[in-house]
PQR file of N, CA, C, O and H, with PARSE charges and radii, in Angstrom:
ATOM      1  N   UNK A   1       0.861  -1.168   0.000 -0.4000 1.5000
ATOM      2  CA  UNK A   1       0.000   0.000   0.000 -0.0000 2.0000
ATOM      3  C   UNK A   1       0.912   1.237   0.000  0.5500 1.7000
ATOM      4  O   UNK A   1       0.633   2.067   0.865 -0.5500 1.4000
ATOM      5  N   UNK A   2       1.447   1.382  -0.415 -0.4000 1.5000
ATOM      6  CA  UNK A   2       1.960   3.159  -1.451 -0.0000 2.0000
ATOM      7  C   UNK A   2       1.266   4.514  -1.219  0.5500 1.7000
ATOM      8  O   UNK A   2       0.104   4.666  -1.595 -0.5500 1.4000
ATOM      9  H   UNK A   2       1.673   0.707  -1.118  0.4000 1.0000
ATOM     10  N   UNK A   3       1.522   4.884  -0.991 -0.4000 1.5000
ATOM     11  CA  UNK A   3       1.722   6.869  -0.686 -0.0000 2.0000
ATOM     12  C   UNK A   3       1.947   7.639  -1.140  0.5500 1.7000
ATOM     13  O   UNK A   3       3.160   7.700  -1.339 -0.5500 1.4000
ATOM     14  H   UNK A   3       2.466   4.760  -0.686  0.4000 1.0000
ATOM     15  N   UNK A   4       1.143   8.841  -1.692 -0.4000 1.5000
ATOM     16  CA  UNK A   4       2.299   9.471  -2.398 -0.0000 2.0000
ATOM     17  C   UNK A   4       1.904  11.117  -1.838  0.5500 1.7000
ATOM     18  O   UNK A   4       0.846  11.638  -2.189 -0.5500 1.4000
ATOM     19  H   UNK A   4       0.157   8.791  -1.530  0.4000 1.0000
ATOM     20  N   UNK A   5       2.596  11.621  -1.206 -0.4000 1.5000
ATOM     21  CA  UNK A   5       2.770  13.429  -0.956 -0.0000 2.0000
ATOM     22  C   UNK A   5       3.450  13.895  -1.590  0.5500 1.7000
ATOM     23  O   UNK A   5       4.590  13.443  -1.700 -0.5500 1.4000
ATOM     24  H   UNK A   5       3.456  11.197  -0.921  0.4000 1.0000
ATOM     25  N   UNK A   6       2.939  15.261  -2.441 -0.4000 1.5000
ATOM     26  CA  UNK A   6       3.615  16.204  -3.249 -0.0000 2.0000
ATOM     27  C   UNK A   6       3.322  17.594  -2.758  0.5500 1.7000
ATOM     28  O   UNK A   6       2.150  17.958  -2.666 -0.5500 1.4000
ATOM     29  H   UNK A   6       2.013  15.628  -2.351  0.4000 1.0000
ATOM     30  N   UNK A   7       4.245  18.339  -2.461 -0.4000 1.5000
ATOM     31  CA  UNK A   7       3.512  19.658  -1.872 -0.0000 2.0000
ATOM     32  C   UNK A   7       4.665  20.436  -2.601  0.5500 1.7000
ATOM     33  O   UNK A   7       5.889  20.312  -2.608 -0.5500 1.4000
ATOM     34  H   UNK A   7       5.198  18.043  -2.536  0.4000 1.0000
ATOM     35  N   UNK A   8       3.670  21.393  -3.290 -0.4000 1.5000
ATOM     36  CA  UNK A   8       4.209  22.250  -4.469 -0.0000 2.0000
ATOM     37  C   UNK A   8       4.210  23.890  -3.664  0.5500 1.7000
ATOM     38  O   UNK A   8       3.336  24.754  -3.595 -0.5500 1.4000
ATOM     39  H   UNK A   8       2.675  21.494  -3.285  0.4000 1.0000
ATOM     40  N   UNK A   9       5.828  23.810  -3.047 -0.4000 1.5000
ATOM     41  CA  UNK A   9       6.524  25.213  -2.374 -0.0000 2.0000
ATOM     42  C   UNK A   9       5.889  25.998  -3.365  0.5500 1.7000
ATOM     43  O   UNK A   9       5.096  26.779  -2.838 -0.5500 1.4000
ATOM     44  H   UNK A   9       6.539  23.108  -3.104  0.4000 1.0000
ATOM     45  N   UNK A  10       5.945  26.123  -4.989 -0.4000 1.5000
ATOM     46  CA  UNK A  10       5.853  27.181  -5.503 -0.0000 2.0000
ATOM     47  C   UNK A  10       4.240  27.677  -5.715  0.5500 1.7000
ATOM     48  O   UNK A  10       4.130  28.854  -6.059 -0.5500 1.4000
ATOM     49  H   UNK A  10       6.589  25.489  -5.417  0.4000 1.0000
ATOM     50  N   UNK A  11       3.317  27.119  -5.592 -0.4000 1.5000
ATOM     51  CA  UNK A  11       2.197  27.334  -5.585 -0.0000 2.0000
ATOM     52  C   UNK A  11       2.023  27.905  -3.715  0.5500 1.7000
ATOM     53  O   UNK A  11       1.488  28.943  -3.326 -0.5500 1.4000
ATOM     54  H   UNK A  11       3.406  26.163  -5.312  0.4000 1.0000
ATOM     55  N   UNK A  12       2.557  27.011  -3.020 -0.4000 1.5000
ATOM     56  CA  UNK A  12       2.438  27.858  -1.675 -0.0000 2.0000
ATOM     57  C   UNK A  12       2.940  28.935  -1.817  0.5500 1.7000
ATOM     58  O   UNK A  12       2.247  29.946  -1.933 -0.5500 1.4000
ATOM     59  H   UNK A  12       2.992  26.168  -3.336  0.4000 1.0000
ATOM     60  N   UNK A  13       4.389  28.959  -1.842 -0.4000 1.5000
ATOM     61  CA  UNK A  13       5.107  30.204  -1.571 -0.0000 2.0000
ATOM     62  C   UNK A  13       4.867  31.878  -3.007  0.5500 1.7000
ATOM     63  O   UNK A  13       5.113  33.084  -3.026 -0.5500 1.4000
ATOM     64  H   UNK A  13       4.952  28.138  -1.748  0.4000 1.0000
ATOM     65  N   UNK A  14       4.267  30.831  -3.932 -0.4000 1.5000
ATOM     66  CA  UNK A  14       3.744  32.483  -4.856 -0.0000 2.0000
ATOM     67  C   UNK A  14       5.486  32.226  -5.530  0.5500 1.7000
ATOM     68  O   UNK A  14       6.116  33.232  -5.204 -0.5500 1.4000
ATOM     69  H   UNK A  14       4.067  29.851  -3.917  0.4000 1.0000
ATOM     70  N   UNK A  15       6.093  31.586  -6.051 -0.4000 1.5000
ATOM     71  CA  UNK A  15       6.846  31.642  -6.758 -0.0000 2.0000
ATOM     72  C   UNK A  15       6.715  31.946  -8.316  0.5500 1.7000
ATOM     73  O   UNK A  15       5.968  31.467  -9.169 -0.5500 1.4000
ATOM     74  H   UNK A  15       5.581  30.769  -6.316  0.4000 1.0000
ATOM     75  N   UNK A  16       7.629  32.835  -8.372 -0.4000 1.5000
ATOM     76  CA  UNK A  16       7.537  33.215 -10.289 -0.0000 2.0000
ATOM     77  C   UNK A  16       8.802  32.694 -10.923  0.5500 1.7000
ATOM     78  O   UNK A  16       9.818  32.663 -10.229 -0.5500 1.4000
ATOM     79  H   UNK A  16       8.236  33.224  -7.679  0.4000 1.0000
ATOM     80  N   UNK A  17       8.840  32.264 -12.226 -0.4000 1.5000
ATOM     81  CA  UNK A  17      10.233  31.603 -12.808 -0.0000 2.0000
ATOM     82  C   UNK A  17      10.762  32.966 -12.894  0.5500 1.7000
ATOM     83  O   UNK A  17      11.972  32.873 -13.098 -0.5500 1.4000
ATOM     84  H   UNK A  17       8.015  32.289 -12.790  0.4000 1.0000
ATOM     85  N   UNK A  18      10.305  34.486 -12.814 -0.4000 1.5000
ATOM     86  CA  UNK A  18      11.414  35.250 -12.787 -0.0000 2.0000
ATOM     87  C   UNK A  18      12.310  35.925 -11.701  0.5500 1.7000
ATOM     88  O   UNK A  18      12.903  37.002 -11.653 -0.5500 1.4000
ATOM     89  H   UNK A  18       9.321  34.561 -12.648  0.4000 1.0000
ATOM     90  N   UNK A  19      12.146  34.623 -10.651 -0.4000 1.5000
ATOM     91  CA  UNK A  19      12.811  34.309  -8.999 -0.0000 2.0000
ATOM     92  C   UNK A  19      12.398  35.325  -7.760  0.5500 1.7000
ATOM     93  O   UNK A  19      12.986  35.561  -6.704 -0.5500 1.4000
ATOM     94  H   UNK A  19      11.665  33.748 -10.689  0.4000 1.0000
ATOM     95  N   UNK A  20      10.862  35.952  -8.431 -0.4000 1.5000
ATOM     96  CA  UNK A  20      10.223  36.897  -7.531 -0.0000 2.0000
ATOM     97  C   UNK A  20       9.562  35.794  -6.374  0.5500 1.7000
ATOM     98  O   UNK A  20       8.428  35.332  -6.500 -0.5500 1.4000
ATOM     99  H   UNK A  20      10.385  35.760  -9.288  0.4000 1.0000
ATOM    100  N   UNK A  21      10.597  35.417  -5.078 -0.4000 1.5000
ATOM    101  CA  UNK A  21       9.843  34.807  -3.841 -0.0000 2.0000
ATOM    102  C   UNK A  21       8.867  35.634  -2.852  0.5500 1.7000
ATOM    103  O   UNK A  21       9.181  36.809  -2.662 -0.5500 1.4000
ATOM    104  H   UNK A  21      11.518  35.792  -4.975  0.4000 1.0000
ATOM    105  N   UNK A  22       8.046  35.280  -2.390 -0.4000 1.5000
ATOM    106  CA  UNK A  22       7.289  36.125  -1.483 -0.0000 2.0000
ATOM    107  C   UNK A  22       6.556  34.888  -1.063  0.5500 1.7000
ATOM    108  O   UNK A  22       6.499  33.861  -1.740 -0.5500 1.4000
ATOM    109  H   UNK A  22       7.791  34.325  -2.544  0.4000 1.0000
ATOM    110  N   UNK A  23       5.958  35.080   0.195 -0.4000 1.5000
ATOM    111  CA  UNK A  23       5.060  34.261   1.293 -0.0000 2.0000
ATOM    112  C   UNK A  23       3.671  35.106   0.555  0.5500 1.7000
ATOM    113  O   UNK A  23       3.619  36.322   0.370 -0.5500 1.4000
ATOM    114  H   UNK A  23       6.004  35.914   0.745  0.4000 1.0000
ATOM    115  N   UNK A  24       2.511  34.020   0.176 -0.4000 1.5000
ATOM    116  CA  UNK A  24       1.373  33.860   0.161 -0.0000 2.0000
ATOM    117  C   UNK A  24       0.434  34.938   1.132  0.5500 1.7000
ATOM    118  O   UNK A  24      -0.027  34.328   2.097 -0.5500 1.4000
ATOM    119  H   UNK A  24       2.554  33.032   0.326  0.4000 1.0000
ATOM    120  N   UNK A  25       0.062  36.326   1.106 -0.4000 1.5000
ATOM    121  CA  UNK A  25      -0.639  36.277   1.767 -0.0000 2.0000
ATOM    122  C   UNK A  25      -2.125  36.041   2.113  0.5500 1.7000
ATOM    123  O   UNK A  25      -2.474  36.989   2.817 -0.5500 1.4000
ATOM    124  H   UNK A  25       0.436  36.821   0.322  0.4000 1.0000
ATOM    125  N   UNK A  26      -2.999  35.310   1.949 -0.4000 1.5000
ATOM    126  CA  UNK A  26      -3.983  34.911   1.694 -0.0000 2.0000
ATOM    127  C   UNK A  26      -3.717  33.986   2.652  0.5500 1.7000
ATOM    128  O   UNK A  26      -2.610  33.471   2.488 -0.5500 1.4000
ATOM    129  H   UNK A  26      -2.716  34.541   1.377  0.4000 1.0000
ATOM    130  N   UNK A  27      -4.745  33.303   4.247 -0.4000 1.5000
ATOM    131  CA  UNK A  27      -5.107  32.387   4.449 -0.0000 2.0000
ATOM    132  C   UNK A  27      -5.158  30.989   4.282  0.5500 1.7000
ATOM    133  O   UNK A  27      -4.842  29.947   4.857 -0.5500 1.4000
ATOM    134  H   UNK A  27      -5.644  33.721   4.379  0.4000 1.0000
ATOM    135  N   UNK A  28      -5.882  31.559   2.879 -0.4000 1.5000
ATOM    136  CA  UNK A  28      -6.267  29.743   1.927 -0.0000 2.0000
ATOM    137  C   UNK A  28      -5.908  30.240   0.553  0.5500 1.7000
ATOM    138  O   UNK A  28      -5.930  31.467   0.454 -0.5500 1.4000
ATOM    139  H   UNK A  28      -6.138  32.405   2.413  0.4000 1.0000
ATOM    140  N   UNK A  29      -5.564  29.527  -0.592 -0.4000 1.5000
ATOM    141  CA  UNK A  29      -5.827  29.610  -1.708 -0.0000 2.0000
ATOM    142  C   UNK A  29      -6.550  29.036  -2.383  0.5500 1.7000
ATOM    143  O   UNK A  29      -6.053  27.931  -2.600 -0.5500 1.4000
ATOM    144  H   UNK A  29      -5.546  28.530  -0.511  0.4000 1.0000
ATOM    145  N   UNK A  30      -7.872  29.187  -3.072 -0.4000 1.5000
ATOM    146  CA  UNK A  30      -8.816  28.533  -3.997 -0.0000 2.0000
ATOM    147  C   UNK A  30      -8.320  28.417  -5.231  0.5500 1.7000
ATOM    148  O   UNK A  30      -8.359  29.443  -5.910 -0.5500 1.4000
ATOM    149  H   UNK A  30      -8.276  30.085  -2.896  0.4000 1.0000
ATOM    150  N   UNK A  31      -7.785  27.292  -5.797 -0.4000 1.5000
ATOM    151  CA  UNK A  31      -7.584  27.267  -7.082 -0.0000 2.0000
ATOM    152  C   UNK A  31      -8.934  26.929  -7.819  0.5500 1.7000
ATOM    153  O   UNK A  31     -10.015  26.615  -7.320 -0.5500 1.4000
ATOM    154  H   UNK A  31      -7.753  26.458  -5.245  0.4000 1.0000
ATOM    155  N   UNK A  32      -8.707  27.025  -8.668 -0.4000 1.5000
ATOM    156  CA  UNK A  32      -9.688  26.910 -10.341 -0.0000 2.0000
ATOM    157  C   UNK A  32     -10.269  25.441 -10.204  0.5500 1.7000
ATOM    158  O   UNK A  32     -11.439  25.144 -10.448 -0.5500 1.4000
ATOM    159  H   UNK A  32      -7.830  27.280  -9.073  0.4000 1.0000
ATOM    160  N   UNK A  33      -8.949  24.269  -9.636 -0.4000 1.5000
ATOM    161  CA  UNK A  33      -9.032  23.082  -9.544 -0.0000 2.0000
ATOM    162  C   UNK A  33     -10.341  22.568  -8.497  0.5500 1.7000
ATOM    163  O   UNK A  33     -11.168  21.656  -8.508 -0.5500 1.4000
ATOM    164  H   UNK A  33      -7.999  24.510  -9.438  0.4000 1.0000
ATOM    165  N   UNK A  34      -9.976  23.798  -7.545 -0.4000 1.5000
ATOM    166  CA  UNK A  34     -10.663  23.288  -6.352 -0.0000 2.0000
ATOM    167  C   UNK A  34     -11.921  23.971  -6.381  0.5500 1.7000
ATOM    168  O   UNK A  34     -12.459  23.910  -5.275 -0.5500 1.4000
ATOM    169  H   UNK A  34      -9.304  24.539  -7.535  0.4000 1.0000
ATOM    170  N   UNK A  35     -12.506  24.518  -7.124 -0.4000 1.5000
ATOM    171  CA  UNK A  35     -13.837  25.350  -7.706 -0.0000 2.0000
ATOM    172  C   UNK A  35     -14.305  24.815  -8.438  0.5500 1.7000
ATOM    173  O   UNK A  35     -15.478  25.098  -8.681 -0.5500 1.4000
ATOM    174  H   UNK A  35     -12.069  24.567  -8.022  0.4000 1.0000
ATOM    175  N   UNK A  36     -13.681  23.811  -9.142 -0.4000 1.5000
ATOM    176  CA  UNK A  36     -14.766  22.837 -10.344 -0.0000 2.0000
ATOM    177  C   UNK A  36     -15.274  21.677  -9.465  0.5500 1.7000
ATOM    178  O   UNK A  36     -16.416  21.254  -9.643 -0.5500 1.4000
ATOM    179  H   UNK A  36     -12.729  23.580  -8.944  0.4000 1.0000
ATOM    180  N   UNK A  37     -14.089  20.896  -8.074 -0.4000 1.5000
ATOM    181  CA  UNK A  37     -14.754  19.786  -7.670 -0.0000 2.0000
ATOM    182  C   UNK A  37     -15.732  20.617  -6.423  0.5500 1.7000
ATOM    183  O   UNK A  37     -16.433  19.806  -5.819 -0.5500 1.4000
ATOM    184  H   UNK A  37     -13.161  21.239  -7.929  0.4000 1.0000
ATOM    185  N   UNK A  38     -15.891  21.993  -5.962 -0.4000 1.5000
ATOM    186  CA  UNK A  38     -17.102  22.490  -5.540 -0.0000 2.0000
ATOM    187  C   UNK A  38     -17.878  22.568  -6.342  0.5500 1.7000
ATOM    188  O   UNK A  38     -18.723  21.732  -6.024 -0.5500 1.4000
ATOM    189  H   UNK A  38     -15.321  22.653  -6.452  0.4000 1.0000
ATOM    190  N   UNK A  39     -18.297  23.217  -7.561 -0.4000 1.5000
ATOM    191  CA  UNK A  39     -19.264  23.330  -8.470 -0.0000 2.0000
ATOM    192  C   UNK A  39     -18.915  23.008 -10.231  0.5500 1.7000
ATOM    193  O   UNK A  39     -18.737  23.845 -11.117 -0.5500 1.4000
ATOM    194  H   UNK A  39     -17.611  23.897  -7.820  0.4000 1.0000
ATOM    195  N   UNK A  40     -18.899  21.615 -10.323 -0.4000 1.5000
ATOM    196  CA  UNK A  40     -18.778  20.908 -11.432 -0.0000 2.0000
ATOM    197  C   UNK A  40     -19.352  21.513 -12.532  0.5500 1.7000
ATOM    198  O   UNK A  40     -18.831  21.231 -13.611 -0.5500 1.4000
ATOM    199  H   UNK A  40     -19.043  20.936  -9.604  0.4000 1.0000
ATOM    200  N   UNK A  41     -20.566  22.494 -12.542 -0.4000 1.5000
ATOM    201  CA  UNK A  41     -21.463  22.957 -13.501 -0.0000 2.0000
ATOM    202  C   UNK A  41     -21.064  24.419 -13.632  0.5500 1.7000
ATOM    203  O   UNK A  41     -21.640  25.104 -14.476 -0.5500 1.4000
ATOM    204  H   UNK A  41     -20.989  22.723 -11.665  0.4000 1.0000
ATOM    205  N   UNK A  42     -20.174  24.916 -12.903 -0.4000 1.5000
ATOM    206  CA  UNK A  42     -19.443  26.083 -12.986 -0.0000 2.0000
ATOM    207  C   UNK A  42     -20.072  27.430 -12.868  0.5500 1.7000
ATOM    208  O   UNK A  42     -19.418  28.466 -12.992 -0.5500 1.4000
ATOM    209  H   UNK A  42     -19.706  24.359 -12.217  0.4000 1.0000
ATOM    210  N   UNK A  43     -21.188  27.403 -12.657 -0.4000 1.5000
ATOM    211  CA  UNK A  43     -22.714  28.132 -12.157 -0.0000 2.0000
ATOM    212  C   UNK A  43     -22.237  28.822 -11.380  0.5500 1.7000
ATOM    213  O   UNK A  43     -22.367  30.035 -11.548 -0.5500 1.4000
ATOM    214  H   UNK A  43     -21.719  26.562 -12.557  0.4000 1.0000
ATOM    215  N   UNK A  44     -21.303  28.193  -9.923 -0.4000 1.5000
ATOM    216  CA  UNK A  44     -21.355  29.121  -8.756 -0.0000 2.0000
ATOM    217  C   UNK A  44     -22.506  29.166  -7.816  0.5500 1.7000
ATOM    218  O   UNK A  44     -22.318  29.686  -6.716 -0.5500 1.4000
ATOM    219  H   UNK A  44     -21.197  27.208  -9.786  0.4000 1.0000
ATOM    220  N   UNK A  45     -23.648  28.694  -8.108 -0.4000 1.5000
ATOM    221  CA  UNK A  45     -25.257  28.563  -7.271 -0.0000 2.0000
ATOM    222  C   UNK A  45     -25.518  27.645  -6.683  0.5500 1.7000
ATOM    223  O   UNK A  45     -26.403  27.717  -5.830 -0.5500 1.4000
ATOM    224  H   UNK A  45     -23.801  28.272  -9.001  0.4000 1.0000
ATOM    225  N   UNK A  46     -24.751  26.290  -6.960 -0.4000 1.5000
ATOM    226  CA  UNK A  46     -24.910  25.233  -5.970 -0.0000 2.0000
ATOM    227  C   UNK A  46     -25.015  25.309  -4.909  0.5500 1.7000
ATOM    228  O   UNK A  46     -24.710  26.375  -4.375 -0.5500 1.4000
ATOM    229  H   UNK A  46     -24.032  26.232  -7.653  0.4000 1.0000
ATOM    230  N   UNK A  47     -25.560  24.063  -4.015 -0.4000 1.5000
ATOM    231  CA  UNK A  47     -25.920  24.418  -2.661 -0.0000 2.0000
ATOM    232  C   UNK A  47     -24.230  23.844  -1.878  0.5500 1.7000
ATOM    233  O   UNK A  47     -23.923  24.035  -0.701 -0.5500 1.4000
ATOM    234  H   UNK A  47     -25.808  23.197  -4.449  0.4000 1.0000
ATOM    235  N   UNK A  48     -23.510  23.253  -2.751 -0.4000 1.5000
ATOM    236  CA  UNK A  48     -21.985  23.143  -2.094 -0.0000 2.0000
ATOM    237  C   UNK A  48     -21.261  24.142  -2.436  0.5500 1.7000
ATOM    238  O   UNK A  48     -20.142  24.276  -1.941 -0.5500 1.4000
ATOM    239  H   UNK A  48     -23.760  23.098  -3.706  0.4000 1.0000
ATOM    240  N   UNK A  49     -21.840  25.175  -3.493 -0.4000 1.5000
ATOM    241  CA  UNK A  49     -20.695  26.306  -3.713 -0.0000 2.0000
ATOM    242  C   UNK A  49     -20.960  27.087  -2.304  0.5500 1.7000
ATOM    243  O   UNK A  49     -20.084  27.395  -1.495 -0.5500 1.4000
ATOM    244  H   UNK A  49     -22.749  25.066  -3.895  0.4000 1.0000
ATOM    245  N   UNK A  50     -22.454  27.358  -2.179 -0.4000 1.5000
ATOM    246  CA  UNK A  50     -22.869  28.272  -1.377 -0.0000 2.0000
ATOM    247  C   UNK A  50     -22.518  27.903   0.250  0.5500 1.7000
ATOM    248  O   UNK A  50     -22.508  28.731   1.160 -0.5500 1.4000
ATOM    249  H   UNK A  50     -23.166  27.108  -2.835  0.4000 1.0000
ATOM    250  N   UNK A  51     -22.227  26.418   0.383 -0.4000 1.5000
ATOM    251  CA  UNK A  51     -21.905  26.343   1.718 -0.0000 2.0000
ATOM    252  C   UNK A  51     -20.407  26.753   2.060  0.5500 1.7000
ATOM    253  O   UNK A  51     -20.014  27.329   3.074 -0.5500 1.4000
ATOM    254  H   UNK A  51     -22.235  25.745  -0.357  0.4000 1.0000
ATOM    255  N   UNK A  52     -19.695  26.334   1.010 -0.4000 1.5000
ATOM    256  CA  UNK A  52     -17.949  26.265   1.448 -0.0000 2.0000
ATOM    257  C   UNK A  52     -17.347  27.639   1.007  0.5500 1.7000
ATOM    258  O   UNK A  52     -16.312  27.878   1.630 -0.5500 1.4000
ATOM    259  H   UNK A  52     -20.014  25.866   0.186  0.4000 1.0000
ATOM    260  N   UNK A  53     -17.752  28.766  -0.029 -0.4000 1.5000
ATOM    261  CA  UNK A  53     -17.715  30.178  -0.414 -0.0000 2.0000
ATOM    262  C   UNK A  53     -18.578  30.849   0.152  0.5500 1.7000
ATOM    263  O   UNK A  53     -18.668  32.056  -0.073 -0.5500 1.4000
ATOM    264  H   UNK A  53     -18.593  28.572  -0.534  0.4000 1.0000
TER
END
């Protein structure tokens, strides 16, 4: 039974390939990714968009 963790510093940390580092300030970050498996129909009106946004 196999594992696998990937935790992507540059999406945390706000990294740019033109070596601009800075700390995230935002809390949480909502990606795009994580807005389609809240509202699959992309509406935004769901009753799971409306609970977790």
């Amino acid at each position: 039974e196999g594992r696998l963790v990937h935790i992507d510093f540059g999406f945390i940390l706000e990294t740019s390939p033109g070596g601009n580092m800075r700390f995230e300030s935002a809390h949480f970050k909502l990606s795009h990714e994580m807005t389609q498996l809240l509202d699959p129909s992309g509406v935004m009106k769901s009753d799971t968009w409306n609970q977790f946004v």
